[in-house]
C-alpha positions as CSV (number, residue, x, y, z in Angstrom):
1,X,12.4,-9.3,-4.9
2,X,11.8,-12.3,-2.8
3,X,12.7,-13.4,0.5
4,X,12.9,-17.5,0.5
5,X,14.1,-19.9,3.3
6,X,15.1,-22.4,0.7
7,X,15.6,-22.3,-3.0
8,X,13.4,-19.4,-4.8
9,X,12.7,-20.9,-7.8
10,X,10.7,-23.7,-6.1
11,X,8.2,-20.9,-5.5
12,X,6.3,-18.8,-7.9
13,X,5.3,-15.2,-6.7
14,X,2.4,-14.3,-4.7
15,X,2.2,-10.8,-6.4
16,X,4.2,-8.4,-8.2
17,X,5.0,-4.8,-7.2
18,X,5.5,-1.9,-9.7
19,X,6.1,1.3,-8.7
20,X,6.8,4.3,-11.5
21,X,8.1,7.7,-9.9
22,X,5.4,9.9,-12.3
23,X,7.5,13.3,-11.6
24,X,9.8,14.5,-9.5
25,X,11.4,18.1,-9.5
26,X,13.4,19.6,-6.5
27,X,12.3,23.5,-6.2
28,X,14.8,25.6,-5.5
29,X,13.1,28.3,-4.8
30,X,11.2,26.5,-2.2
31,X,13.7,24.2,-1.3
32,X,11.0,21.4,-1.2
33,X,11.4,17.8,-3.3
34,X,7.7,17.6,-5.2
35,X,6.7,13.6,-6.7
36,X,4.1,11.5,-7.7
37,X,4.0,7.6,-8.1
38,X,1.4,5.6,-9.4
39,X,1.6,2.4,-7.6
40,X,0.3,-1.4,-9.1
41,X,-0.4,-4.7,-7.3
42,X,-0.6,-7.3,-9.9
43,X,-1.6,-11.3,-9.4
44,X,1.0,-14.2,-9.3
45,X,-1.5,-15.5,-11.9
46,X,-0.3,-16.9,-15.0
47,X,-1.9,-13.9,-16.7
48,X,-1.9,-11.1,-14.1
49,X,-4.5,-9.5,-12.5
50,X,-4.8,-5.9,-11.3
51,X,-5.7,-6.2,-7.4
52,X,-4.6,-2.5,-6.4
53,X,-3.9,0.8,-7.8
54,X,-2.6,3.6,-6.4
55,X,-1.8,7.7,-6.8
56,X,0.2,9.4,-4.5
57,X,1.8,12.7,-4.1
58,X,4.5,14.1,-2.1
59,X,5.8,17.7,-0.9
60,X,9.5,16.8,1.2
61,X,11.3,19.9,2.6
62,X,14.9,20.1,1.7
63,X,17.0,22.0,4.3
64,X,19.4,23.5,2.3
65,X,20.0,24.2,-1.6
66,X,23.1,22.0,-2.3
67,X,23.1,18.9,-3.9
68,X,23.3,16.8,-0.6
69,X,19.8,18.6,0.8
70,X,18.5,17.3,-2.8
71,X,20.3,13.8,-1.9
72,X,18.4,13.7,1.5
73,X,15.4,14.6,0.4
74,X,15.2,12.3,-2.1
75,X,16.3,9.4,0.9
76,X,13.1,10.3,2.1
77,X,10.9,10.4,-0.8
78,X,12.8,7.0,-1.5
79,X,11.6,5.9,2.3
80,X,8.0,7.1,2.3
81,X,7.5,5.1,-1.1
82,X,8.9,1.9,0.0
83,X,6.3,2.4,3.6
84,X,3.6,2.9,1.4
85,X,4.1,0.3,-0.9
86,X,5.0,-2.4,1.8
87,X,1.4,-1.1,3.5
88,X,0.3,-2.5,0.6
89,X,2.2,-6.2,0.6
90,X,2.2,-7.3,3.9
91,X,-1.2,-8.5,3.6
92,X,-0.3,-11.6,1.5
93,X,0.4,-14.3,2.1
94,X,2.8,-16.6,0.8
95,X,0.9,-20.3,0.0
């Protein structure tokens, strides 16, 4: 995904993102929304290079156990990834 004032395809990418949900189970019994991701940060190089790696797990209380208190929680498991992956992009910079 890219941003561009003009046309995109004057521009090659500074990095690419790719985020893989590892797991991700809703538990009933504990009404709570349990993850992981492992996160990668490659080059824009013609051949790639790993500059970051990342593991994280999360634990998101539902509030209820009906499928719209699994559709919230999984809003916010959805949020928390995208804030920790764009900790993770906003230090580039575009040449």
């Amino acid at each position: 995904w890219r941003l561009c004032e003009s046309n995109c395809r004057e521009q090659s990418p500074v990095a690419t993102l790719q985020v893989a949900i590892d797991r991700m189970d809703y538990v009933r019994t504990e009404r709570q929304l349990q993850a992981s991701m492992h996160l990668s940060l490659w080059s824009g190089d013609r051949i790639p290079r790993l500059l970051q790696s990342d593991e994280r797990s999360y634990r998101i209380a539902g509030d209820g156990d009906s499928a719209q208190s699994q559709a919230r929680a999984l809003t916010e498991l959805l949020r928390r990834i995208a804030a920790d992956a764009g900790l993770r992009v906003a230090p580039l910079k575009t040449p």
